[in-house]
PDB file of the backbone (N, CA, C, O) and the ligand in Angstrom, with CONECT records:
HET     ZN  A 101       1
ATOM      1  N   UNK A   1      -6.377 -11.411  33.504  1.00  0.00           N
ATOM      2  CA  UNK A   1      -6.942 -10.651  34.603  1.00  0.00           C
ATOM      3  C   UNK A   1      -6.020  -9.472  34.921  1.00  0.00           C
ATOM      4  O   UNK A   1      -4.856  -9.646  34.557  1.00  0.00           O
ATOM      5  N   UNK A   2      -6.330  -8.149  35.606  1.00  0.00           N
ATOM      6  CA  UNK A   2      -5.896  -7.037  35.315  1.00  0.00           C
ATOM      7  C   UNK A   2      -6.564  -6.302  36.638  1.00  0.00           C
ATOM      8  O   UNK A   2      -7.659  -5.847  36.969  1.00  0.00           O
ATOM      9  N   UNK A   3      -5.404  -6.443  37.124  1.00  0.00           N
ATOM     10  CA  UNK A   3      -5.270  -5.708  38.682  1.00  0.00           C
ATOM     11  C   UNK A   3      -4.909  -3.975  38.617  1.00  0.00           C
ATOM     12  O   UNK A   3      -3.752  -3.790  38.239  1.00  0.00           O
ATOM     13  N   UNK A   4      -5.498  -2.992  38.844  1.00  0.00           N
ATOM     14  CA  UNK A   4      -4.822  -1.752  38.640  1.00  0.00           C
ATOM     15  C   UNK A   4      -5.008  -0.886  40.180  1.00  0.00           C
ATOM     16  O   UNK A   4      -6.095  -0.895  40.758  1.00  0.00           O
ATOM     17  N   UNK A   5      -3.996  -0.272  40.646  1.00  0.00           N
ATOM     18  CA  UNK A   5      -3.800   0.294  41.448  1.00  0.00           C
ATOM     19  C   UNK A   5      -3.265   1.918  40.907  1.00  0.00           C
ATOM     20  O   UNK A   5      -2.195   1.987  40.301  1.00  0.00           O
ATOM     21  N   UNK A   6      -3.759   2.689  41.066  1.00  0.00           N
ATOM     22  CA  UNK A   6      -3.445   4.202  40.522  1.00  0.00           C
ATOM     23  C   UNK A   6      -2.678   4.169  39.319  1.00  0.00           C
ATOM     24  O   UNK A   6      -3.312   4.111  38.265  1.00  0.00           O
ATOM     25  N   UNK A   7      -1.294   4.198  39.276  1.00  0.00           N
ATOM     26  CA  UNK A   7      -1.068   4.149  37.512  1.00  0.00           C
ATOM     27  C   UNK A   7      -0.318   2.790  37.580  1.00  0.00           C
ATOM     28  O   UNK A   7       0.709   2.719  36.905  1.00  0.00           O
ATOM     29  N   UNK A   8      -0.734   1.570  38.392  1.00  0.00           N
ATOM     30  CA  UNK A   8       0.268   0.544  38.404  1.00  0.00           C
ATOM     31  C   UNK A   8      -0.763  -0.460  38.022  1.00  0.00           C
ATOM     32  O   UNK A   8      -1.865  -0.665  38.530  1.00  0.00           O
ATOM     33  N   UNK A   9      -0.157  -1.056  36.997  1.00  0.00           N
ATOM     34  CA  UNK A   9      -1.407  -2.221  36.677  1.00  0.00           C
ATOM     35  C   UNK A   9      -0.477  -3.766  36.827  1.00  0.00           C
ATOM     36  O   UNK A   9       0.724  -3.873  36.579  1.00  0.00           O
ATOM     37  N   UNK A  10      -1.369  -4.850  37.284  1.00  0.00           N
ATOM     38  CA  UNK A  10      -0.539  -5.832  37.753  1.00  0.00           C
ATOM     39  C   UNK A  10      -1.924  -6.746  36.704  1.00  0.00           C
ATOM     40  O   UNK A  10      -3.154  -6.769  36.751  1.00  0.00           O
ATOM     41  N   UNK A  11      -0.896  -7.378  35.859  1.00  0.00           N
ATOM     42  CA  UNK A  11      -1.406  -8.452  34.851  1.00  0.00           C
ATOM     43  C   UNK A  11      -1.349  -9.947  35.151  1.00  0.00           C
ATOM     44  O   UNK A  11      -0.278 -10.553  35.113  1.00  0.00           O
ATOM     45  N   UNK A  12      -2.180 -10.374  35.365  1.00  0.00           N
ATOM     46  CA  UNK A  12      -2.432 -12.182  35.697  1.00  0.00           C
ATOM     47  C   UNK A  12      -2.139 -12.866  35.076  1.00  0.00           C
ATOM     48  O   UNK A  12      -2.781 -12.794  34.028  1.00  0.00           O
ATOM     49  N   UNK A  13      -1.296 -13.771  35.086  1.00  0.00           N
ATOM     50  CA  UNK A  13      -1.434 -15.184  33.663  1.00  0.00           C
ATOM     51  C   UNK A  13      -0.955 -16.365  33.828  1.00  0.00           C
ATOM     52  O   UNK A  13       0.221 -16.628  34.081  1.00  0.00           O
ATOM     53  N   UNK A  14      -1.709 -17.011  33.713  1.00  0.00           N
ATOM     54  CA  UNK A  14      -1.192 -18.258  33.893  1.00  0.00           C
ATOM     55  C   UNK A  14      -0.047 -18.650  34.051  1.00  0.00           C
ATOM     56  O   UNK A  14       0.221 -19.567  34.827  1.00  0.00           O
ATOM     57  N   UNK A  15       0.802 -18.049  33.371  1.00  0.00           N
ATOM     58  CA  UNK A  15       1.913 -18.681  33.856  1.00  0.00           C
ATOM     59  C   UNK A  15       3.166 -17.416  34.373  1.00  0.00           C
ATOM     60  O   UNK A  15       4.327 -17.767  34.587  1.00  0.00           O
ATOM     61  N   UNK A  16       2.790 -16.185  34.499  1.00  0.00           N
ATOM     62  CA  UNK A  16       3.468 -15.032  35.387  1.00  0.00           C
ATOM     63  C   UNK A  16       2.296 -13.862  35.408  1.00  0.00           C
ATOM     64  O   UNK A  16       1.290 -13.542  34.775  1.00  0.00           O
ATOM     65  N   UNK A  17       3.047 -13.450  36.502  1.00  0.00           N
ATOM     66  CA  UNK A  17       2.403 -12.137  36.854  1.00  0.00           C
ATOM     67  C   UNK A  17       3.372 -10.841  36.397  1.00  0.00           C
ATOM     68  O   UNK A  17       4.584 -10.912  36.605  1.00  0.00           O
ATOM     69  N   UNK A  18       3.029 -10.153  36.029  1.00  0.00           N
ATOM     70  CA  UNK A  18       3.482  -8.716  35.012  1.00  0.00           C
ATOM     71  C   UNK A  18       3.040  -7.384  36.088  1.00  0.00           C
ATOM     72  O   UNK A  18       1.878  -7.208  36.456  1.00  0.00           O
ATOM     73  N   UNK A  19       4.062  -6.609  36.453  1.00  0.00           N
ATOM     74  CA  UNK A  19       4.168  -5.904  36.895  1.00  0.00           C
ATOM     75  C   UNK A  19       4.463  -4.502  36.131  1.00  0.00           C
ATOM     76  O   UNK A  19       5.562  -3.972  36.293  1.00  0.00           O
ATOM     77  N   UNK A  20       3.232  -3.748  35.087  1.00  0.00           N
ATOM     78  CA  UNK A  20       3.747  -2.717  34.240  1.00  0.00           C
ATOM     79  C   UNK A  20       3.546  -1.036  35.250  1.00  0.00           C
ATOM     80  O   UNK A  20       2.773  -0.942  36.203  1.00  0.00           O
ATOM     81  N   UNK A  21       4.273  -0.085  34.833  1.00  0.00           N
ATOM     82  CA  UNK A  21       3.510   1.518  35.495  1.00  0.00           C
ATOM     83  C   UNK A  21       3.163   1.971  34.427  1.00  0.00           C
ATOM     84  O   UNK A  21       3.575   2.140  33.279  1.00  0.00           O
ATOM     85  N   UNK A  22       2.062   2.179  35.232  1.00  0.00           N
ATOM     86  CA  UNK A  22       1.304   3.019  33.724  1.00  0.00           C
ATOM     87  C   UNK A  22       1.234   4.841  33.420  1.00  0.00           C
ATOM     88  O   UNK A  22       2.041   5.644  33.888  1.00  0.00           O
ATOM     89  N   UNK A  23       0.355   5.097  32.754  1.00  0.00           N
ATOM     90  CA  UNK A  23       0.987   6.657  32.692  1.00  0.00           C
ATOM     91  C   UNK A  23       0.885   7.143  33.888  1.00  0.00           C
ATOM     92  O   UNK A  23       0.275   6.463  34.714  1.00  0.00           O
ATOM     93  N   UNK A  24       1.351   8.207  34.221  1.00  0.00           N
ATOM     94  CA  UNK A  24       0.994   8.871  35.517  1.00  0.00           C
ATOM     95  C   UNK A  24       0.231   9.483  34.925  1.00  0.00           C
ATOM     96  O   UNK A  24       0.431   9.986  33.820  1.00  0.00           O
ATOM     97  N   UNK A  25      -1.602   9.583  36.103  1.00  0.00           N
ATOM     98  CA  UNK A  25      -2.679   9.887  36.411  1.00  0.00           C
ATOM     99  C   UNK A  25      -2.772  11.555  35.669  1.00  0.00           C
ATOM    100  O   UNK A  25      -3.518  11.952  34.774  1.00  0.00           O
ATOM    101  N   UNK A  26      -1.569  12.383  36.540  1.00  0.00           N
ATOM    102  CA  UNK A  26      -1.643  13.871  36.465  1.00  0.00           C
ATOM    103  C   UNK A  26      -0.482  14.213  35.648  1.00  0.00           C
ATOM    104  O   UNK A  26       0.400  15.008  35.974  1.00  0.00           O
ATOM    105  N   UNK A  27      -0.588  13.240  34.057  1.00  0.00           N
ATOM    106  CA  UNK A  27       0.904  14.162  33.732  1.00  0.00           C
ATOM    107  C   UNK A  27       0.419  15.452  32.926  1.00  0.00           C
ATOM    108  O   UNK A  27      -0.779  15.315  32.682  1.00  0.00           O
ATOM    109  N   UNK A  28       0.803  16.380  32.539  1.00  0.00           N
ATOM    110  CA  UNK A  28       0.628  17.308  31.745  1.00  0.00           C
ATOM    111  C   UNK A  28       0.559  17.174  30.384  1.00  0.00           C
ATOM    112  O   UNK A  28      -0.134  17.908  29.679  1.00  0.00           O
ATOM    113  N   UNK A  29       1.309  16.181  29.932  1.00  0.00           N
ATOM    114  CA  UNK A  29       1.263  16.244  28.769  1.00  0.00           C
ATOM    115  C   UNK A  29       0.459  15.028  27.990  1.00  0.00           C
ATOM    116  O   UNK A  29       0.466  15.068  26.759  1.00  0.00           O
ATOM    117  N   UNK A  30      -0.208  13.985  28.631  1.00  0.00           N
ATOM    118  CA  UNK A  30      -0.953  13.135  28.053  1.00  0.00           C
ATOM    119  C   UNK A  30      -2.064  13.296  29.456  1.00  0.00           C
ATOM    120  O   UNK A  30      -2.391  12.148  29.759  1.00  0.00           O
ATOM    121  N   UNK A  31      -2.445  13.864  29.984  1.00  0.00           N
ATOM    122  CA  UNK A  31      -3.096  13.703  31.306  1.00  0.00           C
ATOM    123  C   UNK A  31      -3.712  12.676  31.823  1.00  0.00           C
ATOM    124  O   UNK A  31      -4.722  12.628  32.525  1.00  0.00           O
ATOM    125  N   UNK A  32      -2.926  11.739  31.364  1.00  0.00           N
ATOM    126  CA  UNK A  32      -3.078  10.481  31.862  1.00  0.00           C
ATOM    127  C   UNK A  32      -3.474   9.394  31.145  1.00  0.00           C
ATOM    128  O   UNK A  32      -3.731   8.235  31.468  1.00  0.00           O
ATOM    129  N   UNK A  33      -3.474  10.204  29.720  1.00  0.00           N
ATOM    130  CA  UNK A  33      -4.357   8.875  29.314  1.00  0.00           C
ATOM    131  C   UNK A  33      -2.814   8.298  28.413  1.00  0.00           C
ATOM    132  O   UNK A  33      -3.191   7.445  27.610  1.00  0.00           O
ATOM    133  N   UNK A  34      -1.558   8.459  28.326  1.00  0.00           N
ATOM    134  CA  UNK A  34      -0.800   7.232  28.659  1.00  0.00           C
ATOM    135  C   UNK A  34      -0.173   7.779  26.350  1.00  0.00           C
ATOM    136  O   UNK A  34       0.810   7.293  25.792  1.00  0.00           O
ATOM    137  N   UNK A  35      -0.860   8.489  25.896  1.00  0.00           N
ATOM    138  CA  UNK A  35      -0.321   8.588  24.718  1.00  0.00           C
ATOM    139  C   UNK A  35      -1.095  10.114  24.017  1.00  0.00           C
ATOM    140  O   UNK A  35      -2.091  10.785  24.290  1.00  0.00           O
ATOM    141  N   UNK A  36       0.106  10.175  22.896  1.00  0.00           N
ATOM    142  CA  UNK A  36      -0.485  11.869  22.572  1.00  0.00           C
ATOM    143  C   UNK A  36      -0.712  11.541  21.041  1.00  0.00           C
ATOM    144  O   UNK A  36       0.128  10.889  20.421  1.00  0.00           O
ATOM    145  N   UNK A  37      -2.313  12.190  20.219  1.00  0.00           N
ATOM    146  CA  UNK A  37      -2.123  12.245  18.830  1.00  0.00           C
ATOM    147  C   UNK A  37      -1.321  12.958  18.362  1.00  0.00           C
ATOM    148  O   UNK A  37      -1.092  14.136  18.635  1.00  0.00           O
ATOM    149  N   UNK A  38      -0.763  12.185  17.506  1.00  0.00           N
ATOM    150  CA  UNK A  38       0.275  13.034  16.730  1.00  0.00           C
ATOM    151  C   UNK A  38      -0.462  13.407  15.475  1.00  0.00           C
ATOM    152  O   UNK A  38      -0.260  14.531  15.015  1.00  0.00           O
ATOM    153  N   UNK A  39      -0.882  12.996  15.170  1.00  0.00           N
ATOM    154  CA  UNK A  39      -1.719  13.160  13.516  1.00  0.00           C
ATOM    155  C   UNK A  39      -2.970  12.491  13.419  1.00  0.00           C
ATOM    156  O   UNK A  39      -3.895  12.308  14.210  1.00  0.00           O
ATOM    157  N   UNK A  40      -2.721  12.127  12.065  1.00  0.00           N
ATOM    158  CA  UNK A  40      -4.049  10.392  11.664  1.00  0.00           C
ATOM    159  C   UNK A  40      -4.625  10.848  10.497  1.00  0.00           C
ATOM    160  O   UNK A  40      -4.480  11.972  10.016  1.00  0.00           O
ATOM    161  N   UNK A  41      -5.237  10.004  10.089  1.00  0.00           N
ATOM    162  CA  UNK A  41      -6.010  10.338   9.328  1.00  0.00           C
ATOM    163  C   UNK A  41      -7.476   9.333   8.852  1.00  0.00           C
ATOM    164  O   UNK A  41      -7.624   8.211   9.335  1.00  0.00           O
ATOM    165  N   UNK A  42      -8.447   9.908   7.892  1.00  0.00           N
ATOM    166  CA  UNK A  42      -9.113   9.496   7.851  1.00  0.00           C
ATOM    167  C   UNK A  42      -9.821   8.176   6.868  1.00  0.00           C
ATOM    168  O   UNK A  42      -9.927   8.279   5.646  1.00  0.00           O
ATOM    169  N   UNK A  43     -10.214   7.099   7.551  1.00  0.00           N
ATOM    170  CA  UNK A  43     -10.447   5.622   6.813  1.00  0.00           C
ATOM    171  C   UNK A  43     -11.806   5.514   6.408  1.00  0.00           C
ATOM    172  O   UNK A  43     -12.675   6.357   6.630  1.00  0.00           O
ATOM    173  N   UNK A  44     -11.951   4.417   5.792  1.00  0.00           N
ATOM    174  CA  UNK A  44     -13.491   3.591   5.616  1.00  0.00           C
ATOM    175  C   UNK A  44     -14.229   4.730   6.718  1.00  0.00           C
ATOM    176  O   UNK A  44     -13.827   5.206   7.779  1.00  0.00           O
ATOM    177  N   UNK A  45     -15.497   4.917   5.931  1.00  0.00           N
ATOM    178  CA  UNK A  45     -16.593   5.664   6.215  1.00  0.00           C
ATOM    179  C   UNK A  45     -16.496   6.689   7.098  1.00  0.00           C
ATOM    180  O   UNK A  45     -17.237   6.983   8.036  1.00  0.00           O
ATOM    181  N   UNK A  46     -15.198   7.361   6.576  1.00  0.00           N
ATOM    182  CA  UNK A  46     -14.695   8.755   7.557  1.00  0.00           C
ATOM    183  C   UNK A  46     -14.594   9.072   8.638  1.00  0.00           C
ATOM    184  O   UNK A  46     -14.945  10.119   9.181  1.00  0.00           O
ATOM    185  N   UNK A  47     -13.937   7.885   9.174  1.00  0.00           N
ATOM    186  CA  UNK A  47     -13.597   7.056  10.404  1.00  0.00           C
ATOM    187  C   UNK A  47     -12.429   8.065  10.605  1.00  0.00           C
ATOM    188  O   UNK A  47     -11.708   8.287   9.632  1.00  0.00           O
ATOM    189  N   UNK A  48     -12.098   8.908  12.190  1.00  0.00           N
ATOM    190  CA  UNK A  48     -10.738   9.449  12.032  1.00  0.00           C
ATOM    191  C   UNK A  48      -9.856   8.425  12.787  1.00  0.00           C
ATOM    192  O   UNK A  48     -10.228   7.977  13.871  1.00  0.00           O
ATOM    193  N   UNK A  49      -8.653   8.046  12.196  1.00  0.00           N
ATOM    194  CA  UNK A  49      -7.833   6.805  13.060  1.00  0.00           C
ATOM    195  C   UNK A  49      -6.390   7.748  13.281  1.00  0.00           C
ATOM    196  O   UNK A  49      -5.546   8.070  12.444  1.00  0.00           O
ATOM    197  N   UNK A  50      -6.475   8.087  14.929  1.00  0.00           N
ATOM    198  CA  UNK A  50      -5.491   8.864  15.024  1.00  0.00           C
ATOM    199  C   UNK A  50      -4.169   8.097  15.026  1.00  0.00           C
ATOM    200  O   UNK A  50      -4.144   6.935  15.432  1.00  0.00           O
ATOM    201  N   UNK A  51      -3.385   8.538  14.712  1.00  0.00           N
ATOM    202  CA  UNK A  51      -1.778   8.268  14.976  1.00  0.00           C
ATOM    203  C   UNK A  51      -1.667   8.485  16.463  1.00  0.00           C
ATOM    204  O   UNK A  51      -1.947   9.615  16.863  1.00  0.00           O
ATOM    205  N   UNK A  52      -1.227   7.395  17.520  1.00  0.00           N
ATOM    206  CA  UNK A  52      -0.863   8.222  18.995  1.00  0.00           C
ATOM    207  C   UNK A  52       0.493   7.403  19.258  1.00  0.00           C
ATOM    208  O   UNK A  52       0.882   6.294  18.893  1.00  0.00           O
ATOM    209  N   UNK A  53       1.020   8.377  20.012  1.00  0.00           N
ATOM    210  CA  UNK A  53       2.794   8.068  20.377  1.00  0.00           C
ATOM    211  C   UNK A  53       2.361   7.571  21.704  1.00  0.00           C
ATOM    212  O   UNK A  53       1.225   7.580  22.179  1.00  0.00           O
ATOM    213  N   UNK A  54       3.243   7.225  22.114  1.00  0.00           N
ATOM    214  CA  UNK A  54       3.496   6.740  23.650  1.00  0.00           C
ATOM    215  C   UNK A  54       3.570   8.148  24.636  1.00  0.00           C
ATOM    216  O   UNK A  54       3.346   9.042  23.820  1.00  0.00           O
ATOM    217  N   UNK A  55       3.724   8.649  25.666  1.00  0.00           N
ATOM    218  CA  UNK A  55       3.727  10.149  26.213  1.00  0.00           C
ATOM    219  C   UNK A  55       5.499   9.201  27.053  1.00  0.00           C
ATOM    220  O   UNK A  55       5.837   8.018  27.006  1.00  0.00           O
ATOM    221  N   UNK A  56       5.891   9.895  27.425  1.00  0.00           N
ATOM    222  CA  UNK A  56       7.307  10.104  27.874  1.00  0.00           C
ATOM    223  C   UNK A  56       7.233   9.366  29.746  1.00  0.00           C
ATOM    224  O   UNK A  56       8.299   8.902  30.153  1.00  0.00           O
ATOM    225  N   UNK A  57       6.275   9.327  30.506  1.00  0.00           N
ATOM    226  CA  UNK A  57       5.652   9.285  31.387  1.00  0.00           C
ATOM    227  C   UNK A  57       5.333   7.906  31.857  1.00  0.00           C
ATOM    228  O   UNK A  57       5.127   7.661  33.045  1.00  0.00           O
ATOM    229  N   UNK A  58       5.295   7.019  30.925  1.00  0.00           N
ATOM    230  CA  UNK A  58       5.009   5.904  31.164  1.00  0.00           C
ATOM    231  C   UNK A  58       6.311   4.313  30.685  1.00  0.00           C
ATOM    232  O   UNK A  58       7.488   4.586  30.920  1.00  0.00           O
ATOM    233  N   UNK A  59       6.174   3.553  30.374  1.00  0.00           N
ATOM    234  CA  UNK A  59       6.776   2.545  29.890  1.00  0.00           C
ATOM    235  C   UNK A  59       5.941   1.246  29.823  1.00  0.00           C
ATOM    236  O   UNK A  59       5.788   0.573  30.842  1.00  0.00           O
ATOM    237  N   UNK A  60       5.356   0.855  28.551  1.00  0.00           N
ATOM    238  CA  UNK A  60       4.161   0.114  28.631  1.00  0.00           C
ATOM    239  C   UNK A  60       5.156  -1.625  28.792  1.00  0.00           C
ATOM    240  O   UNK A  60       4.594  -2.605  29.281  1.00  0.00           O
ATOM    241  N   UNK A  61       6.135  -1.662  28.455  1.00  0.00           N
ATOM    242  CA  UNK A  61       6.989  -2.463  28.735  1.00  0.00           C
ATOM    243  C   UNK A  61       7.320  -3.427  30.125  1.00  0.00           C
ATOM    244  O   UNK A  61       8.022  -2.857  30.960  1.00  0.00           O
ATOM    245  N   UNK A  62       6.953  -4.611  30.404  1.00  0.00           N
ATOM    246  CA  UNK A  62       6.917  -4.847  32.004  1.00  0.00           C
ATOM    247  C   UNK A  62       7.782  -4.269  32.609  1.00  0.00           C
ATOM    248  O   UNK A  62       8.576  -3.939  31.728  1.00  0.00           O
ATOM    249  N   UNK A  63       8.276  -3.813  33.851  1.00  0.00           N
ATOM    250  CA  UNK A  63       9.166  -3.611  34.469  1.00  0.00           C
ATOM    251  C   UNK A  63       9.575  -4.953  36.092  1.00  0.00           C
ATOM    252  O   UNK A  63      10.513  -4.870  36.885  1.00  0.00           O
ATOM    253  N   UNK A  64       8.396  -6.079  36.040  1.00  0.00           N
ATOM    254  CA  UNK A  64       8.883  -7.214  36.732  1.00  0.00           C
ATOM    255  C   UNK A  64       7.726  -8.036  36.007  1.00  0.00           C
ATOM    256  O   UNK A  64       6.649  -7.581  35.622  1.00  0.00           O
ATOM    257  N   UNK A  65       8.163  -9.280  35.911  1.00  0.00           N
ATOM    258  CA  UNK A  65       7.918 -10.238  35.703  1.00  0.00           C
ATOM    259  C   UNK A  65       7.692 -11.397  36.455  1.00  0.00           C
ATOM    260  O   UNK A  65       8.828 -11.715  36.805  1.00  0.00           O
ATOM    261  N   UNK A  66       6.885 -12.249  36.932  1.00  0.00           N
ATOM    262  CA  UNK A  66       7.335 -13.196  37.955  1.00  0.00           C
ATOM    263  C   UNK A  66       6.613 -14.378  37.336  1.00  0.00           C
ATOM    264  O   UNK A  66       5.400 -14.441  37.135  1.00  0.00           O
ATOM    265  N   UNK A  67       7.462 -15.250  37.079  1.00  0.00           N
ATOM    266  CA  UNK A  67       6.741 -16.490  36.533  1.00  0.00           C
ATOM    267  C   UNK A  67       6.209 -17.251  37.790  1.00  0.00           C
ATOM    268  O   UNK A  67       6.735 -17.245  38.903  1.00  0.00           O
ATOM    269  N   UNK A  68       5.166 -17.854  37.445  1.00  0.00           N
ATOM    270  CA  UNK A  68       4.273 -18.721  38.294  1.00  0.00           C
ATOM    271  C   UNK A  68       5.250 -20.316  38.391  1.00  0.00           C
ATOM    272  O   UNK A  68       5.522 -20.855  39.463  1.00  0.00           O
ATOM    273  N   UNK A  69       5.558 -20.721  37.368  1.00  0.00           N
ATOM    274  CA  UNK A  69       6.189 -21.845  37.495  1.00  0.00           C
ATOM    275  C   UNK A  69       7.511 -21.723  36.324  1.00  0.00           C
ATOM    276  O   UNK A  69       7.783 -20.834  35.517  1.00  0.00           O
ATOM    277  N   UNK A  70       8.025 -22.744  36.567  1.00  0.00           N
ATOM    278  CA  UNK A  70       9.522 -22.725  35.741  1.00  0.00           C
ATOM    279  C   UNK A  70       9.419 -24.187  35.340  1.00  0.00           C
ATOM    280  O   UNK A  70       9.296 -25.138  36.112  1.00  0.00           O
ATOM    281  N   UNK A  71       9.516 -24.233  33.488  1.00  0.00           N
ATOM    282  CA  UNK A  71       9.700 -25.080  33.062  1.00  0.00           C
ATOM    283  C   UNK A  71      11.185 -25.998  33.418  1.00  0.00           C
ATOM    284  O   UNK A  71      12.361 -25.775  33.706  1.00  0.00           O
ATOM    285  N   UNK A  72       9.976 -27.520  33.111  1.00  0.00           N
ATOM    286  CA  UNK A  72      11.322 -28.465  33.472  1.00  0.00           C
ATOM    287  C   UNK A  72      12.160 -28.181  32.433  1.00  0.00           C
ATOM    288  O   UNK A  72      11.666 -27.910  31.339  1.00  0.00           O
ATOM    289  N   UNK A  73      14.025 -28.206  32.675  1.00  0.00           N
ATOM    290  CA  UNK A  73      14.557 -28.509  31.662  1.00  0.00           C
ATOM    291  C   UNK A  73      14.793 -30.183  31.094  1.00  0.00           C
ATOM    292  O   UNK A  73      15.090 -31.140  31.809  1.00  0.00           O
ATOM    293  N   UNK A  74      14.628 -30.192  30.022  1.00  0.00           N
ATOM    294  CA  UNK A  74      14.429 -31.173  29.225  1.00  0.00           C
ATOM    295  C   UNK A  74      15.815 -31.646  28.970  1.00  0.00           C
ATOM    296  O   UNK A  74      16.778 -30.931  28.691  1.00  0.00           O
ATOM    297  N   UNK A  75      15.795 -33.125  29.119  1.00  0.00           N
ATOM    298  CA  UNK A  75      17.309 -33.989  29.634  1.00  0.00           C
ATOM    299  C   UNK A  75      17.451 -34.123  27.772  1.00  0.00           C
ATOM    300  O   UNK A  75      16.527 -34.039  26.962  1.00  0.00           O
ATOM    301  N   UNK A  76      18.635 -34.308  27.547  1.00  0.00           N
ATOM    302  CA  UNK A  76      19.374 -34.711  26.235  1.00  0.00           C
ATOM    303  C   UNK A  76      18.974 -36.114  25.692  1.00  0.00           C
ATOM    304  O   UNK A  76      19.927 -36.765  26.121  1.00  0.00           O
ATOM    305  N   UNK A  77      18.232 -36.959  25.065  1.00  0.00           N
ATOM    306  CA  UNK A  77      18.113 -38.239  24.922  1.00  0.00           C
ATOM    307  C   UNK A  77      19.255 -38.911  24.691  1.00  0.00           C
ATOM    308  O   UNK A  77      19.713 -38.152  23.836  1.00  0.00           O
ATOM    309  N   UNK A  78      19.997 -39.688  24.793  1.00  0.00           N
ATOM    310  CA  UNK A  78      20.600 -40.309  24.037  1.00  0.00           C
ATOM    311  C   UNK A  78      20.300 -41.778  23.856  1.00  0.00           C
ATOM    312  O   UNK A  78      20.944 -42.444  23.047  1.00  0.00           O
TER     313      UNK A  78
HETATM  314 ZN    ZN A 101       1.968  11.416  29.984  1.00  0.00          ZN2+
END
């Protein structure tokens, strides 16, 4: 599940919640849509499959994490 608030998207999961920023809305150089073609080229039935970079603007990478629960640690048998 996938919560988005202007360029902040908040990801659901069972077992944490993900806190990523996403591109900014008004950047100039990807205008928002979060990556730039760099190239590409063309596949099966002249399909164009662009190459796209990441834009500078964003970090698709979480920046918080919050686990829902915390595994038990598991005792040593002996
Ligand atoms: Zn951008």
């Amino acid at each position: 599940m996938n919560i988005r608030f202007g360029s902040w998207w908040i990801e659901i999961y069972q077992r944490a919640i993900q806190i990523i920023r996403g591109p900014h809305p008004e950047c100039p150089t990807c205008a928002g849509h979060g990556g730039i073609e760099v190239g590409g080229e063309y596949v099966l039935d002249h399909q164009w499959s662009p190459d796209i970079e990441l834009c500078d603007c964003w970090d698709p990478s979480p920046i918080l994490r919050i686990p829902l629960w915390f595994r038990r640690t598991e005792r040593v048998p002996f």
